[in-house]
BADRENDREN-371870 format. One record per residue (C-alpha): residue number from 0; z, x, y. Coordinates in Angstrom, 3 decimals, always signed. Each point is the difference from the previous one (the first is absolute). Example, Ala and Ser with C-alpha at 12.3 -4.5 7.8 and 13.67 -1.06 7.14 Angstrom:
2
FIKOL    nr         c3         c1         c2
FIKOL     0     +7.800    +12.300     -4.500
FIKOL     1     -0.660     +1.370     +3.440
! end
This chain:
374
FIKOL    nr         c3         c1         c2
FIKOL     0   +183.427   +137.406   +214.087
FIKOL     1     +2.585     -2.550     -0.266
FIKOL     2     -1.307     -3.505     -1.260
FIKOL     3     +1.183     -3.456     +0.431
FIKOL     4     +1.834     -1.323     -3.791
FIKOL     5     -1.532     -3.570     -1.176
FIKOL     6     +2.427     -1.421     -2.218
FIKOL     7     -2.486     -2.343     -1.781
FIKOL     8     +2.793     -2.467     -1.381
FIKOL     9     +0.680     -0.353     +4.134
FIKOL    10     -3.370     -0.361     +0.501
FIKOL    11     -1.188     -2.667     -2.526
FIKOL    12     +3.589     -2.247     +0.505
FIKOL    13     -1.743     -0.142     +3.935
FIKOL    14     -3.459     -0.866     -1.550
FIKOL    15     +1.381     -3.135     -2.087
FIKOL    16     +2.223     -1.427     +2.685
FIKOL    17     -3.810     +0.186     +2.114
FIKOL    18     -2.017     -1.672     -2.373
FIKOL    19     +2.735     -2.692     -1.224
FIKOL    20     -1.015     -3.219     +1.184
FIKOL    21     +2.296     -1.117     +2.771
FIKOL    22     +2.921     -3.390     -0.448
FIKOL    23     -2.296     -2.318     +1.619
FIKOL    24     -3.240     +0.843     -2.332
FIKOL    25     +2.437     +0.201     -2.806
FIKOL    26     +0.924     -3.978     +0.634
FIKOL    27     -3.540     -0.521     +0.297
FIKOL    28     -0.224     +1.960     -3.670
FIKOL    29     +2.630     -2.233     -1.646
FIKOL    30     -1.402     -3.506     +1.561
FIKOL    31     -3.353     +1.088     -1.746
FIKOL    32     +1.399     +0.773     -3.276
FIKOL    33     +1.721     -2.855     +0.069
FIKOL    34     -2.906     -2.172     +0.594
FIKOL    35     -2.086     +1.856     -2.542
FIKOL    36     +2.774     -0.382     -2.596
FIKOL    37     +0.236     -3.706     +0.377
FIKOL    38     -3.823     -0.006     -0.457
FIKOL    39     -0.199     +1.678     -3.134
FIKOL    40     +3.064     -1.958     -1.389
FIKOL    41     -1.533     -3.238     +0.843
FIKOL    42     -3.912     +1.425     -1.921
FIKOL    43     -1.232     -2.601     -1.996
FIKOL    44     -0.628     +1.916     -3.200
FIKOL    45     -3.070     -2.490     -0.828
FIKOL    46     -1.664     +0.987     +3.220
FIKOL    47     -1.824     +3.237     -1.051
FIKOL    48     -1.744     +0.626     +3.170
FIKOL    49     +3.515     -0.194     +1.498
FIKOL    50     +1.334     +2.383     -2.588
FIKOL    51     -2.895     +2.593     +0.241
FIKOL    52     +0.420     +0.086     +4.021
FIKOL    53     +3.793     +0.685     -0.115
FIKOL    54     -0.779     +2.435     -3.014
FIKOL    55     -2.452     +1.712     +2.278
FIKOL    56     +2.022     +0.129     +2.962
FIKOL    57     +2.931     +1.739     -1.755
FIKOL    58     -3.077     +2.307     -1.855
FIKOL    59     -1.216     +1.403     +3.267
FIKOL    60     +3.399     -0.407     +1.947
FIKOL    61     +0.214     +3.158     +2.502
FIKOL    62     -2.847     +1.939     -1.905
FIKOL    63     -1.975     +0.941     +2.762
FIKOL    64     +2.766     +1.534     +1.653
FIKOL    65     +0.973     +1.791     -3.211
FIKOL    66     -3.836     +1.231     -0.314
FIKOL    67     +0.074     +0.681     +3.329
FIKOL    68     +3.468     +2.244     -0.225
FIKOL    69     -1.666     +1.699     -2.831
FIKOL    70     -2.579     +0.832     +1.978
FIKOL    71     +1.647     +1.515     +2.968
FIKOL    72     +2.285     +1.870     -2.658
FIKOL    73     -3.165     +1.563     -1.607
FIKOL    74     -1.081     +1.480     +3.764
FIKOL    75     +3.206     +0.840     +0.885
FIKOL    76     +0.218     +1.955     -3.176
FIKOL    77     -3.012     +1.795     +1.299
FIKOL    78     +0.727     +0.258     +3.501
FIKOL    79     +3.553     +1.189     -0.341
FIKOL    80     -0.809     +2.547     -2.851
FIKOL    81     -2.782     +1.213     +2.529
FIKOL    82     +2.175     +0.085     +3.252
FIKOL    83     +3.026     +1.312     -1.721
FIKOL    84     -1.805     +3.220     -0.681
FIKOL    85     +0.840     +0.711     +3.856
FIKOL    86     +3.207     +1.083     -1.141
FIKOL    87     -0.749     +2.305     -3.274
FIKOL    88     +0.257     +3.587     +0.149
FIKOL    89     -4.024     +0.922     +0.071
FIKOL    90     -0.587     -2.626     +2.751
FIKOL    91     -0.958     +1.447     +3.551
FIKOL    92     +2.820     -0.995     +2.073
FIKOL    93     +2.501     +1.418     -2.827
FIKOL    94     -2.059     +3.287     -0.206
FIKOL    95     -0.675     +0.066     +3.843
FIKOL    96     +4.235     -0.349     +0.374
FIKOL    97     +0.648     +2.979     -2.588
FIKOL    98     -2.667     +2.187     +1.364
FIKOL    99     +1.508     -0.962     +3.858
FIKOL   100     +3.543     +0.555     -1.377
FIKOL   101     -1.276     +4.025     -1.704
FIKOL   102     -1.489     +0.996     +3.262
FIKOL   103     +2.424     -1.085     +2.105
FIKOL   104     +3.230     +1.559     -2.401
FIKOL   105     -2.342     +3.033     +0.331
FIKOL   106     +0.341     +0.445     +3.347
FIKOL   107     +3.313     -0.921     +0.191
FIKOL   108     +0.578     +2.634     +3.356
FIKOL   109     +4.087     +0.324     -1.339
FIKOL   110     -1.586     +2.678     -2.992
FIKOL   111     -1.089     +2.358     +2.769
FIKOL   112     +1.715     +3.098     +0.137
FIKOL   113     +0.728     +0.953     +3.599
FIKOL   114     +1.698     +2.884     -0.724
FIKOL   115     -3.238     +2.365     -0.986
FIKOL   116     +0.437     +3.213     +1.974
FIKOL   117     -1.397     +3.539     +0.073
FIKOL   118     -3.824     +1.120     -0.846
FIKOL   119     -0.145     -3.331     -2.639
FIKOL   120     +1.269     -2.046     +2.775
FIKOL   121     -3.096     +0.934     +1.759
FIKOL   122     -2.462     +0.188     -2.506
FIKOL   123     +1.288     -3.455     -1.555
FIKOL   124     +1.338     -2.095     +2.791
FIKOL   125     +1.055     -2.426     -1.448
FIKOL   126     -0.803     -2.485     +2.731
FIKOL   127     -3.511     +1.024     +0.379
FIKOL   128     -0.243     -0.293     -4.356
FIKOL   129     +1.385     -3.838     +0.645
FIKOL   130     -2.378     -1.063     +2.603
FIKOL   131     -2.562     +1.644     -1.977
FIKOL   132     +1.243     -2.599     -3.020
FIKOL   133     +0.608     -3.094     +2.373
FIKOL   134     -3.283     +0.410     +1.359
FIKOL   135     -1.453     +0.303     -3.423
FIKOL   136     +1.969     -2.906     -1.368
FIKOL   137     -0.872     -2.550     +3.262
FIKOL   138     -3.536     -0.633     -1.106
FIKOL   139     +1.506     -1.008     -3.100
FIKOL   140     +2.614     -2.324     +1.053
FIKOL   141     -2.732     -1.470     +2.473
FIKOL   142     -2.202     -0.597     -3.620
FIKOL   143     +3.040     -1.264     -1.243
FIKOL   144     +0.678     -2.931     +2.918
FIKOL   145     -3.350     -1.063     -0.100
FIKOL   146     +0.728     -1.018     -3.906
FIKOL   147     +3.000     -1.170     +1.210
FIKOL   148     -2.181     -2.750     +2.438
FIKOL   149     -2.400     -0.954     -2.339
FIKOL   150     +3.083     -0.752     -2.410
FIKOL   151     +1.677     -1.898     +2.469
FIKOL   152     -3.030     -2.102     +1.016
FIKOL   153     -0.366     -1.169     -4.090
FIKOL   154     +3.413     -0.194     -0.450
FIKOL   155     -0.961     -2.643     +2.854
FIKOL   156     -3.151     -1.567     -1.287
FIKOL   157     +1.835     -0.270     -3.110
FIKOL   158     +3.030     -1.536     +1.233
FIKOL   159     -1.822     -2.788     +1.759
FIKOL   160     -1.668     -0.728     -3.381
FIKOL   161     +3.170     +0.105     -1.848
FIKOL   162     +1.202     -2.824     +3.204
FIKOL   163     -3.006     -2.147     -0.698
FIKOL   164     +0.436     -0.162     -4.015
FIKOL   165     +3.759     -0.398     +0.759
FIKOL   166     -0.723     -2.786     +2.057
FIKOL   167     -2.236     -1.815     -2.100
FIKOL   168     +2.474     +0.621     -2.909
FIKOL   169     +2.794     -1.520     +1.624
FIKOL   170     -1.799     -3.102     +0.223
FIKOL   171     -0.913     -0.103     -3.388
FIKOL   172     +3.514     +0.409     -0.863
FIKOL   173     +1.436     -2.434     +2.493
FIKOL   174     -2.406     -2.664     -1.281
FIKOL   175     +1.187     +0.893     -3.695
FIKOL   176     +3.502     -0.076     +1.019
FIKOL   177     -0.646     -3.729     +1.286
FIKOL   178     -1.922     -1.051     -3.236
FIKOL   179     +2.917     +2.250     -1.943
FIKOL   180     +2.393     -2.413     +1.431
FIKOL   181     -1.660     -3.310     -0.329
FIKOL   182     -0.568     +1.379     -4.068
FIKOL   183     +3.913     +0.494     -0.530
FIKOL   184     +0.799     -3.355     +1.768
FIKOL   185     -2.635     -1.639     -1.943
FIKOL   186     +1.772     +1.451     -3.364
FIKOL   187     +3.262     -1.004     +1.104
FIKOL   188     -0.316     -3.305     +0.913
FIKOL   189     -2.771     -0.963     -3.285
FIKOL   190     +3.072     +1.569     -1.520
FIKOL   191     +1.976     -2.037     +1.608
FIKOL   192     -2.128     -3.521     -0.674
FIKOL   193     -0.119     +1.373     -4.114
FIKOL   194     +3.522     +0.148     +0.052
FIKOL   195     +0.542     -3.466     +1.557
FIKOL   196     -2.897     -1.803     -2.161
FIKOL   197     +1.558     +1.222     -3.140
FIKOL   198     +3.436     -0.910     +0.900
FIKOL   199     -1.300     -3.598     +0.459
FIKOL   200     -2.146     +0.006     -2.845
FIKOL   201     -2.753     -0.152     +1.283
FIKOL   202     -3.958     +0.372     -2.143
FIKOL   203     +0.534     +3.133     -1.672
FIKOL   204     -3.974     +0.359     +0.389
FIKOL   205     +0.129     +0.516     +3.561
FIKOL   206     +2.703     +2.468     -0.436
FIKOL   207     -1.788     +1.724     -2.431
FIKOL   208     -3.048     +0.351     +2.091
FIKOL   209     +1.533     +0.559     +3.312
FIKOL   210     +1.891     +3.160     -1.666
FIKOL   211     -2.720     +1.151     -1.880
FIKOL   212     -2.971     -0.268     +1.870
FIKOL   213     +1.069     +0.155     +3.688
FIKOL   214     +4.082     +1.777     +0.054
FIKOL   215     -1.156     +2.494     -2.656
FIKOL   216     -3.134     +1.413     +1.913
FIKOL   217     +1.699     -0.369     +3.340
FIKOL   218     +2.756     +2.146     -0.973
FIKOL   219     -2.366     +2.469     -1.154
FIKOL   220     -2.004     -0.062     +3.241
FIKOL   221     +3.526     +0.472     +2.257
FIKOL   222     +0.444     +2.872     -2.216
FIKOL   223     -3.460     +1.594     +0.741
FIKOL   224     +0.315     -0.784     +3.627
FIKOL   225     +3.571     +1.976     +0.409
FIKOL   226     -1.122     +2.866     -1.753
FIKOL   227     -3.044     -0.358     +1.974
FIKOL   228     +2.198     -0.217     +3.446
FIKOL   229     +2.245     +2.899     -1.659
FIKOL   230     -3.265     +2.049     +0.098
FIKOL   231     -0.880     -0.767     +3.728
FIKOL   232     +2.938     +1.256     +0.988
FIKOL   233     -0.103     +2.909     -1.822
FIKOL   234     -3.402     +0.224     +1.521
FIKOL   235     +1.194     -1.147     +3.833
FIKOL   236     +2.425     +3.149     -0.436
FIKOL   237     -2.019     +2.369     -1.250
FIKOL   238     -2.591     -0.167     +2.660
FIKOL   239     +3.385     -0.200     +2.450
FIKOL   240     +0.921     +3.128     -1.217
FIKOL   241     -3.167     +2.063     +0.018
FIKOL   242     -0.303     -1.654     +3.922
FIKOL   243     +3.110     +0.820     +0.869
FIKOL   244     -0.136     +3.697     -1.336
FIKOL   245     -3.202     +0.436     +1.551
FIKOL   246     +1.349     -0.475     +3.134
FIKOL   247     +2.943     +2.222     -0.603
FIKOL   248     -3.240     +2.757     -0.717
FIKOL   249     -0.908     -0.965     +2.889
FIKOL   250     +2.765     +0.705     +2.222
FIKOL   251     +0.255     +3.074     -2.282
FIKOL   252     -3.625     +1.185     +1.299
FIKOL   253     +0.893     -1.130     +3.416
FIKOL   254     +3.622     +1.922     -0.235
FIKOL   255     -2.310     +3.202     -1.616
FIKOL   256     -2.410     +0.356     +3.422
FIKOL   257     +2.283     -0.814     +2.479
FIKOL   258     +3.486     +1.340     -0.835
FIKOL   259     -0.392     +2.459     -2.714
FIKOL   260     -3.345     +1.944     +1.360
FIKOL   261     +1.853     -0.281     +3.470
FIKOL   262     +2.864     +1.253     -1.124
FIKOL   263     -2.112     +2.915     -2.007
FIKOL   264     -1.884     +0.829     +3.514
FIKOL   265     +3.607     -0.246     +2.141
FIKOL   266     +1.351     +2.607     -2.743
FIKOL   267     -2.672     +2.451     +0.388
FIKOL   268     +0.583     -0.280     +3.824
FIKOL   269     +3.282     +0.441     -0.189
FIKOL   270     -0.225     +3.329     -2.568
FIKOL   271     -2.366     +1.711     +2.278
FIKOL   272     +2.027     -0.769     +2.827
FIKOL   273     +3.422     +1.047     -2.183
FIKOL   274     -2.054     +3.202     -0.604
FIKOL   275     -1.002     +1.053     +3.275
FIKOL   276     +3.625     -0.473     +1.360
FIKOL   277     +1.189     +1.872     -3.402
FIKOL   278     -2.189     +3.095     +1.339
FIKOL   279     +0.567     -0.170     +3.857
FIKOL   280     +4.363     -0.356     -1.472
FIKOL   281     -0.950     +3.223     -1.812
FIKOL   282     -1.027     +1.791     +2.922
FIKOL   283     +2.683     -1.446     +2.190
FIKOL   284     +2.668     +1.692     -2.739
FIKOL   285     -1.795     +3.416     -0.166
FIKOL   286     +0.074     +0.074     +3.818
FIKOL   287     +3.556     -1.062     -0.532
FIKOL   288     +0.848     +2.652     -2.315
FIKOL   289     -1.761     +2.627     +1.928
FIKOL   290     +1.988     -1.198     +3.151
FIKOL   291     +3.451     +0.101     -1.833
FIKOL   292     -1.160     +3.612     -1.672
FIKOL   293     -0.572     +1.549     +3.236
FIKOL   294     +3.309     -1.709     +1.657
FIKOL   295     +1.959     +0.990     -3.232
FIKOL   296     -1.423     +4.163     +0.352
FIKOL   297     +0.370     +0.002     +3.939
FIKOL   298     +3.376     -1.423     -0.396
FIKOL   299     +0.472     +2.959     -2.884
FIKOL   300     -1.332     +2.520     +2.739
FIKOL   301     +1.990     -0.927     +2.609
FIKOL   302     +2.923     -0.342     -2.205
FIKOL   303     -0.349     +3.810     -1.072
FIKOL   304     -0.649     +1.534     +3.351
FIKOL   305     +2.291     -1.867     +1.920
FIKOL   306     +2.100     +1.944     -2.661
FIKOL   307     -1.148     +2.776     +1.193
FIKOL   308     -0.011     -0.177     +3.541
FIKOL   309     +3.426     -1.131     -0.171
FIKOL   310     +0.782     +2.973     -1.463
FIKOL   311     -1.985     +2.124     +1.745
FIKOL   312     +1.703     -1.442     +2.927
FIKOL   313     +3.330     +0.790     -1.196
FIKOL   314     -0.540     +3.577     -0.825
FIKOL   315     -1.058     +2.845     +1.784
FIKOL   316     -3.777     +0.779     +0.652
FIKOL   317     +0.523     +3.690     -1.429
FIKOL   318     +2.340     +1.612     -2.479
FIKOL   319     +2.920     +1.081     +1.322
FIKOL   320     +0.249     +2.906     -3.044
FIKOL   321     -3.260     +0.986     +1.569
FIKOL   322     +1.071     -0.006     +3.526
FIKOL   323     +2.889     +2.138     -0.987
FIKOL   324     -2.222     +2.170     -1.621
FIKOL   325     -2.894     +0.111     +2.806
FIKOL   326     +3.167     +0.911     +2.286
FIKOL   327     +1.578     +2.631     -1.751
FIKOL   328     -3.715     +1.437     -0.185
FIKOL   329     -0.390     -0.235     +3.309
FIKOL   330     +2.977     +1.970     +0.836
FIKOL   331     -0.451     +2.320     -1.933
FIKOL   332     -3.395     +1.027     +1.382
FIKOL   333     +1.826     -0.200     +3.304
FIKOL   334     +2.541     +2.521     -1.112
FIKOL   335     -2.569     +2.521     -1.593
FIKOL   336     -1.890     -0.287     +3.187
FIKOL   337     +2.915     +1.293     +1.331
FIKOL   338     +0.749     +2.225     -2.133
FIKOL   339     -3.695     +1.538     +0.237
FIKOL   340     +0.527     +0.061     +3.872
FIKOL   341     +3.182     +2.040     -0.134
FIKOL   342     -1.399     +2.770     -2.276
FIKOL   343     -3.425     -0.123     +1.674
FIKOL   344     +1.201     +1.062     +4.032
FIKOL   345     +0.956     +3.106     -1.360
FIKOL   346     -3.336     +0.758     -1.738
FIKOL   347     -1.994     -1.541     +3.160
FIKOL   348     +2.156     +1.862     +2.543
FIKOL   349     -0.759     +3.639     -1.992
FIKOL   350     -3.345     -1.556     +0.058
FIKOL   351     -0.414     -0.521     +3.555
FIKOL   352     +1.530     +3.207     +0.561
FIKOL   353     -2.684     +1.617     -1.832
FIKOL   354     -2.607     -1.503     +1.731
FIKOL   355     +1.668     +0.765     +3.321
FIKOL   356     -0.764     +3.909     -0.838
FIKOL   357     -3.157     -0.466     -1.562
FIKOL   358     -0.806     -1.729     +3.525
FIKOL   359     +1.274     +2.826     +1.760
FIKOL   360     -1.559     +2.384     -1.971
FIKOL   361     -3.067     -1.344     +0.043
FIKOL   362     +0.302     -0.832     +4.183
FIKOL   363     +0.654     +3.613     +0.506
FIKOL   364     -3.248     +0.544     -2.193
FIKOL   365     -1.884     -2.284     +2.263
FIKOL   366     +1.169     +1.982     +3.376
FIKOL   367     -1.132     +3.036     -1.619
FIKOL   368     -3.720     -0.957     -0.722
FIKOL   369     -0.527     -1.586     +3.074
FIKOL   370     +1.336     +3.457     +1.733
FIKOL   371     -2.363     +1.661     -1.861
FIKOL   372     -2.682     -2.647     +1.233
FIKOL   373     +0.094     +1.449     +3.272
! end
């Protein structure tokens, strides 16, 4: 999760220029000095009820808003060092993020291996074994965004305390700023009057006293006020910080439900879908390869017996060797048939002959018993 860089220096340089007090409350500032300064030069050192009121005004110069800075410093030390824990590693928005950001890198749907085929492809479909995961891992990631909310709504409730302190602090420091300024004009120009009353020579006592007892202690106080208004701002950024990267955890839980889980869920979509085309492209290329198999073997087939029948086409349906053969055979049986008749009509015509006289014989035979019949 990308977060928003607070350059502090940036930060605090736009934090003094909005507490400084502005030109026309800074005329104001040097009128007062002014008028204060003459007063103090003009103290008559006799009067001591004079002398203990201007002693006491310089004592408790700007003290309550010093006290009062202090104070605000001490809580912000505790309210920042309590808030800021929003953004160590055991707090529940960091842990909620990490454990959102395992689960989801987990089912990160670009590790699933499509390409599972066979009897494993079955048994482990790989598909099936993700959804099986995803569903697993959603009641999780739900457990995880409802951290997420009840982060967000602190990091809220403690953002709106961090505005109120902030607030408050800022006035402090503007306030200091003003009695910061009217301090270092006050210096200058008592400075300023020291300078002048010794150059004329004037009653070393009153220079003595104004140095001692009212420059000295001012000077001190000036100091304490701008380490004082160093420490607001310090303070003013601090809680700027912590608000500011609160609401960049914010926008980080926001960013976490709406485009990273939606993103998860359009993934998972989008793999299922990816995998049911991947199987239905499978089939399309087996029926594709059977297709071009059978095309490829009938074009084979008709590529050998078109051979053939051209062949067959151009030669004759029997052997001629054989014909010859069959011929020759042929004739020959004709010519012993012949050959069988020629011999034979002599045989048959001595045989016929002899059956002529055994016919007469045996008609003369007949005549005779049929004589004797009668």
């Amino acid at each position: 999760m990308k977060m928003e860089i607070v350059n502090p220096e940036e930060l605090k340089k736009e934090v003094e220029i909005e507490v400084k007090p502005v030109d026309g409350k800074l005329l104001e500032i040097k009128q007062l000095a002014e008028a204060n300064t003459s007063e103090i030069m003009s103290l008559d050192l006799d009067a001591l009820e004079e002398k203990r009121a201007v002693l006491k005004s310089i004592d408790e110069f700007a003290m309550d808003t010093l006290q009062n800075s202090a104070r605000k410093n001490t809580l912000l030390q505790t309210t920042v060092g309590k808030l800021s824990k929003g953004g160590e590693d055991g707090s529940v928005i960091s842990n909620s993020l990490a454990d959102l950001h395992r689960e989801i890198k987990d089912l990160d749907p670009s590790y699933l291996d499509f390409a599972k085929e066979g009897v494993l492809g079955k048994l482990f479909n790989p598909i099936r074994r993700y959804f099986e995961k995803y569903n697993r891992a959603d009641t999780v990631i739900t457990d995880i965004i409802t951290s997420l909310d009840k982060g967000k709504t602190m990091l809220k409730n403690d953002n709106t305390t961090l505005e109120l302190e902030e607030d408050t602090l800022r006035e402090v420091t503007k306030k200091l700023n003003m009695e910061l300024s009217l301090g270092m004009a006050m210096d200058d120009e008592i400075s300023r009057q020291i300078e002048l009353a010794r150059a004329r020579g004037n009653d070393e006592d009153r220079i003595s006293f104004v140095t001692e007892e009212i420059l000295f202690p001012l000077r001190q106080r000036v100091m304490d006020m701008q380490q004082m208004l160093v420490i607001n701002h310090q303070g003013i950024v601090a809680m700027e910080v912590v608000k500011r990267n609160n609401k960049e955890l914010i926008r980080g839980v926001d960013r976490a439900k709406t485009v990273t889980v939606t993103a998860l869920r359009t993934a998972v979509m989008v793999a299922s879908a990816l995998y049911n085309q991947k199987i239905v492209l499978r089939k399309i290329e087996l029926l594709n390869e059977t297709t071009s198999n059978l095309i490829l073997s009938t074009g084979r087939m008709l590529k050998e017996q078109g051979a053939a029948i051209q062949k067959q086409a151009t030669e004759s349906t029997v052997d001629p060797e054989i014909l010859k053969q069959s011929f020759q055979d042929a004739l020959a049986a004709l010519e012993d048939i012949s050959t069988f008749k020629q011999q034979a009509l002599p045989k048959m015509q001595q045989t016929v002959a002899a059956f002529k006289e055994l016919a007469e014989t045996g008609e003369k035979e007949i005549s005779k018993l049929e004589r004797s019949k009668n």
